[in-house]
C-alpha positions as CSV (number, residue, x, y, z in Angstrom):
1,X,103.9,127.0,88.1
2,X,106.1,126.8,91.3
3,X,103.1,126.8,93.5
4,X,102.0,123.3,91.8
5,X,106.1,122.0,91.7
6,X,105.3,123.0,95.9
7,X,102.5,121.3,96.2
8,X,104.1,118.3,94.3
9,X,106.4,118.4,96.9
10,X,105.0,118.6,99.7
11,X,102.6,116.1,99.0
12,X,106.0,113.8,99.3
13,X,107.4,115.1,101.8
14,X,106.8,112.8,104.8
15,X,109.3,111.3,107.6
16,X,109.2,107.6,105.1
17,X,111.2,106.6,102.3
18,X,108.7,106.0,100.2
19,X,106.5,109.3,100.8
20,X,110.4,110.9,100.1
21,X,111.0,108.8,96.8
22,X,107.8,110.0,96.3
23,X,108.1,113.7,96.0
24,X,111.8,113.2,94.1
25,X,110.0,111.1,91.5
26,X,107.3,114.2,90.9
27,X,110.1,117.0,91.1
28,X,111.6,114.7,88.0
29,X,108.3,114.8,86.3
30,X,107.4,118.2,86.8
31,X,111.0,119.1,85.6
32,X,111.4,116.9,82.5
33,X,107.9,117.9,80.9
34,X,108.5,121.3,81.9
35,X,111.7,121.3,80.3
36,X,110.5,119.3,77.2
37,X,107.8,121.3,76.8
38,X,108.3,124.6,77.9
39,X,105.2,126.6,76.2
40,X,103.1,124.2,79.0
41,X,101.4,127.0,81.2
42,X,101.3,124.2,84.4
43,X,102.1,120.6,85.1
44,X,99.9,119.3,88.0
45,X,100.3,115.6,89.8
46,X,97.1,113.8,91.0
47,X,98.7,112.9,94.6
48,X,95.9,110.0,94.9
49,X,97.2,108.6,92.3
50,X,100.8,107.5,92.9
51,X,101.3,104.1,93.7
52,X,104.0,102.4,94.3
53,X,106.0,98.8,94.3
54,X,109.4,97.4,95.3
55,X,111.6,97.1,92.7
56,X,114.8,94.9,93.6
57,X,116.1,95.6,96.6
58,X,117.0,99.3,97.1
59,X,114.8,100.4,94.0
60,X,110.8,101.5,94.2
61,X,109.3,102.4,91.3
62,X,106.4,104.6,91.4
63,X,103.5,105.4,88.7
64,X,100.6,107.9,88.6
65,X,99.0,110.1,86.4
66,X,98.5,114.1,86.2
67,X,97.6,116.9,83.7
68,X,99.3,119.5,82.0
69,X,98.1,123.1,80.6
70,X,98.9,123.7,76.9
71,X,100.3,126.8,75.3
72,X,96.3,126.9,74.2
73,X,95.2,126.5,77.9
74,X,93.6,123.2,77.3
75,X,94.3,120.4,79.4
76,X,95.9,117.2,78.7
77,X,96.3,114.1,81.0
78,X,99.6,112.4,81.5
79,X,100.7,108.9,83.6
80,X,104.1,108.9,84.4
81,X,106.7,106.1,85.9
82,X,110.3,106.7,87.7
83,X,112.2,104.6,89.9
84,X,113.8,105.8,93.6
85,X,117.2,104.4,94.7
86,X,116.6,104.4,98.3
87,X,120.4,103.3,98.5
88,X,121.7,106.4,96.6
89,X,118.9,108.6,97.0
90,X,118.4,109.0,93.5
91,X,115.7,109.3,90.6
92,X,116.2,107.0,87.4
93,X,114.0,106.3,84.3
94,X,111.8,109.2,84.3
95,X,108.9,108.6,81.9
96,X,105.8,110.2,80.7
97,X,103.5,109.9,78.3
98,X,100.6,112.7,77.5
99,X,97.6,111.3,76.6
């Protein structure tokens, strides 16, 4: 499980803003399924996926889809939305919804 939160991570972890909104935005996501659903046996992010688009003028709100294993092992697909204040540094709106 904390290897894929890593790789989540990582995969946002560039010098820009937006690759840095990025990876908070999937942290958020892992976190809230995770903690939603805590017999989940992985949450994994497709990083070619994530798109983003200014959202006002410190805000960028992000999208993108990923999976998650099920206390079963099956695998479910998810998209998910959350919005970066670049101002405060901040996640907001974390949403998901498992297909």
């Amino acid at each position: 499980m904390s290897l894929m939160l890593a790789s989540a991570l990582a995969a946002g972890s560039g010098c820009s803003t937006m690759h840095r909104g990025s990876g908070d935005c999937q942290q958020q996501v892992i976190a809230k399924i995770e903690h939603e659903h805590p017999q989940s046996r992985g949450t994994k992010i497709e990083s070619n996926s994530i798109q983003s688009r200014q959202s006002g003028t410190n805000r960028i709100q992000f999208t993108g889809r990923g999976t998650v294993r099920t206390q079963k092992g099956d695998y479910r697909g998810f998209t998910f939305s959350c919005v970066y204040n670049d101002l405060a540094g901040r996640v907001s709106d974390v949403r998901y919804q498992v297909q």
